[in-house]
C-alpha positions in Angstrom: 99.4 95.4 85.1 95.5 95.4 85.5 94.3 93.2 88.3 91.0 90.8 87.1 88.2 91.9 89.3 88.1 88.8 91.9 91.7 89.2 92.4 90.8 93.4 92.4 93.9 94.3 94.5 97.2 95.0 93.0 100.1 94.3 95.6 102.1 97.7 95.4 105.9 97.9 94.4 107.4 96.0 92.1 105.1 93.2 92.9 102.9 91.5 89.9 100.7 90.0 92.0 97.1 90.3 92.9 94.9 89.7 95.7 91.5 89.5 96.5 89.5 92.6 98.7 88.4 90.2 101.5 92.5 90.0 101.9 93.1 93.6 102.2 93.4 95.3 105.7 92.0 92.2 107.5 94.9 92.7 110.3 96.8 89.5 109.8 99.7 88.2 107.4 98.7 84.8 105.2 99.2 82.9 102.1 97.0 84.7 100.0 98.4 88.0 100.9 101.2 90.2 99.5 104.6 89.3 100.2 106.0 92.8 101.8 103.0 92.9 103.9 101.6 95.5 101.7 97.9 94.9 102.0 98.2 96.1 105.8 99.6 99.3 105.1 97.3 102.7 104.8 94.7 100.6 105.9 92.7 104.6 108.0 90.1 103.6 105.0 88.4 100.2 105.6 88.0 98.3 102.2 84.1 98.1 101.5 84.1 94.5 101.8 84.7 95.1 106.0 83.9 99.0 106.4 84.5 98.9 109.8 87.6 99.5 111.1 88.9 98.5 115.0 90.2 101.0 117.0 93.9 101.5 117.7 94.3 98.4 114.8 94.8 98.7 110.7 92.6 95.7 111.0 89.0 96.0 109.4 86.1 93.4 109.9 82.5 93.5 108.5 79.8 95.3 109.8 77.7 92.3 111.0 80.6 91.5 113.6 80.8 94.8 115.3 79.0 93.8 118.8 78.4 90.2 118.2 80.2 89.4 121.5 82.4 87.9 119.9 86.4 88.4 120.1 87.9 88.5 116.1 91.6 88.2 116.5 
């Protein structure tokens, strides 16, 4: 199955469906996400859409919030 490119990310096993980037590695489960939580795993590379990556997390935010003073649970 080939993923359209604003849904770019292919959920992995079994699964048919497709996310979008912003979705991948962003450190939390939702809707829009892949069902076995697979879009949070082997997240030590940061998507390009948020290349940096928090420490001790699999979560990664964009660049512009990294010391904003802001907290990004």
């Amino acid at each position: 199955m080939h993923c359209p490119s604003k849904r770019s990310f292919k959920c992995p096993g079994n699964n048919t469906k497709c996310i979008n980037m912003k979705f991948v590695c962003d450190g939390r489960p939702n809707s829009f996400a892949c069902p076995d939580g697979g879009d949070e795993k082997n997240c030590d590379i940061c998507p390009s859409v948020r290349s940096y990556k928090c420490p001790d997390s699999t979560k990664c935010i964009d660049m512009k919030y990294v010391c904003d003073g802001e907290s990004r649970d």
